[in-house]
N, C-alpha and C positions, 0 to 999 in steps of 0.2 A: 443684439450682439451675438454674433457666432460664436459656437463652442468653441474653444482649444480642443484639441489632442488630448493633453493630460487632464483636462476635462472630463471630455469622454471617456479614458480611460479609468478614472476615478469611479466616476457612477456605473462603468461597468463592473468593478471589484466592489460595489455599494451591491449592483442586483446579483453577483455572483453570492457573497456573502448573506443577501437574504435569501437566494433559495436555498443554503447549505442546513440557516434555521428552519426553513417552513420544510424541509424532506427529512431533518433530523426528527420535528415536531409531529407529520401526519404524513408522510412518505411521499415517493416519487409520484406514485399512481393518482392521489387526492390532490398532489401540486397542482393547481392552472397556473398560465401566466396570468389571468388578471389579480390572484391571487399576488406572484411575487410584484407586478404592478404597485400593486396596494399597498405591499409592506414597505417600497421602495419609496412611494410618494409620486410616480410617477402617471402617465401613461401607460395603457398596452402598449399603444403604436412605440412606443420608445423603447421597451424592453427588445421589441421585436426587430428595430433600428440595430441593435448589437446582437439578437440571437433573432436567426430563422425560426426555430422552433423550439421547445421545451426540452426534447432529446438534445439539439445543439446546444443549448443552455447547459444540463446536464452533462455533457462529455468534458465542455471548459471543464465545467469545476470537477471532475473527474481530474481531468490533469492536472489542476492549478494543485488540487487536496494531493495529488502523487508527488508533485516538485516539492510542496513544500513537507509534506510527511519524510520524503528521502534526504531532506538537509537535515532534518530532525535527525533522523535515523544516522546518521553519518555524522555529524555532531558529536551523538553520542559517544556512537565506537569510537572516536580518536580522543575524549574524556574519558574513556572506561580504558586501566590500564589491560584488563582483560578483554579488551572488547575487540581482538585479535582473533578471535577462538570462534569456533564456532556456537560455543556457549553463548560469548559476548554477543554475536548478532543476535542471539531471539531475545537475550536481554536487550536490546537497542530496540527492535523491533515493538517489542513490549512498553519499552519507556515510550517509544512513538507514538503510539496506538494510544496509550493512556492519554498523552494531549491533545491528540485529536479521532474526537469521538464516529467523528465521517468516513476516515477514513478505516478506522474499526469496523463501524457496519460494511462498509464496502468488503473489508477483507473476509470477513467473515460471509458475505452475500446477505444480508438481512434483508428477507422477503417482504418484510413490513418497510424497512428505509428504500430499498432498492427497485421492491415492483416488477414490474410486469417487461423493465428495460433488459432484466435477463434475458427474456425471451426473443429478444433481437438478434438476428445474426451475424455475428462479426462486434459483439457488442464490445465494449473497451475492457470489460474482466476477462472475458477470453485473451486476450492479452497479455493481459496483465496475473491470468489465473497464479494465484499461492499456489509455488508448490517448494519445495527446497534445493540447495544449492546441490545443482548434477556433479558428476561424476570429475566429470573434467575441472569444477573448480574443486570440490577436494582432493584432485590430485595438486593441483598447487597451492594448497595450502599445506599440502606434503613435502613439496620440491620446496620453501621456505621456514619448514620447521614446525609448523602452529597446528598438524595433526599428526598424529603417529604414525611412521613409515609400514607399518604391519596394519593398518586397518588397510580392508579392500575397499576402494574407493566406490565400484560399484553396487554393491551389496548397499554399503551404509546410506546411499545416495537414495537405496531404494528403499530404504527403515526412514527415511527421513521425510522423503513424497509420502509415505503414510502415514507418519506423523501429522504434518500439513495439511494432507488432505482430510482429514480424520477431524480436524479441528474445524472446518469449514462443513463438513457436512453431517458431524453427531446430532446437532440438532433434528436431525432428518431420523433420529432415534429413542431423541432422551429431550425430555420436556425441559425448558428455562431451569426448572428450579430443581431438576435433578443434577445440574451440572455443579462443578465447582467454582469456584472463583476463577477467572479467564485468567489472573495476575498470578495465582499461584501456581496455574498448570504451563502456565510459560517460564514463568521462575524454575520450576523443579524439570520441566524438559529443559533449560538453559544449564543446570547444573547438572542432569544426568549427560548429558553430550562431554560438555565439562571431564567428567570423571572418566565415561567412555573416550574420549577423542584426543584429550590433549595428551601432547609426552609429560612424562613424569616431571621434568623438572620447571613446568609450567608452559613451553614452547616458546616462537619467536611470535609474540602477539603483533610486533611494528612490522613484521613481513608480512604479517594475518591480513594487518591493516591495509596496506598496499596491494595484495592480492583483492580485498574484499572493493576499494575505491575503483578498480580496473573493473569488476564484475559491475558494478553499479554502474559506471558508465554506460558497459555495452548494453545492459537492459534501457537504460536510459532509450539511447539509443533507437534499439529495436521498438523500444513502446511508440516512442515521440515520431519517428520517420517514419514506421508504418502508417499510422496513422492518418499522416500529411498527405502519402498516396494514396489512400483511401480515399478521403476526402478530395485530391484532383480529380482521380477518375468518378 
């Protein structure tokens, strides 16, 4: 009897989901596919039926772990009534990250989860590199209220790429166990932006919101169609 469709598509989200265990477990680099084979119950030849290679196995679930972390993340903001603010987003960001552990190490680049696929050129974190919202979207979160008309958009834009990047790459200075808790140094950057950013009388968090949904598309966007042309040519 031949597969269905939603067959296949089943046991393709079966071996995506086991390699997101076995790369959480002993990283990308130590992955084979006979490896997710095994944990899948399958064949090679079958994983290989839905992915050409390890790296195209990998990128899926790069994306599948983006789509579904950015419904998290957007979830949140519109449950949090602050989640307007710039505050609110590393708070959303933070609650994201906490449910899903993969897509944590990817933002962070975990050289132990991630591997040696860094070193690819054009790889999907170039892309998708963490850095914080530019210039252009804190001005409209100015033109709707939810940041103070006297902050300069570009200065803060540039306090905040450091923040960001700083986060992603301490490690490259300060041992695991010299750091703090990842939850409280997001927490307390989510409240210093807070006290820095917002206008006094709290701001228009629902216009925040609406600026912040328009931003998240267009990355959307740019992540997902790039990509697609990559991939044709």
């Amino acid at each position: 009897m031949n597969s269905t469709k939603s067959d296949n598509e089943a046991r393709e989200q079966h071996i995506l989901d086991a390699t997101a265990d076995l790369i959480m477990s002993q990283g990308y680099d130590k992955t084979t596919m006979s490896d997710i084979a095994e944990a899948v119950g399958v064949s090679r030849g079958i994983v290989y039926l839905h992915f050409d290679s390890k790296e195209a196995l990998f990128e899926t679930l790069i994306r599948r772990e983006v789509q579904q972390y950015a419904q998290t993340w957007l979830e949140h903001i519109e449950a949090d009534p602050r989640g307007g603010t710039v505050g609110g987003i590393y708070r959303a960001v933070l609650y994201a990250i906490n449910s899903r552990p993969l897509m944590a190490a990817m933002m962070r680049q975990d050289r132990r989860v991630v591997g040696n696929y860094l070193r690819k050129p054009g790889n999907l974190f170039a892309s998708m590199q963490t850095s914080a919202p530019g210039a252009d979207f804190l001005r409209s979160l100015q033109q709707v209220g939810a940041v103070r008309s006297d902050v300069n958009p570009v200065v803060m834009s540039h306090i905040m790429d450091m923040l960001s990047y700083g986060l992603i790459t301490i490690q490259d200075f300060k041992s695991p166990d010299e750091l703090p808790p990842f939850d409280e140094v997001m927490e307390t950057t989510a409240d210093m932006l807070d006290c820095l950013l917002t206008p006094e009388d709290g701001g228009n968090s629902e216009g925040g919101k609406a600026v912040i949904h328009q931003l998240a598309a267009t990355a959307w966007a740019q992540l997902f169609e790039g990509t697609s042309q990559q991939a044709e040519e």
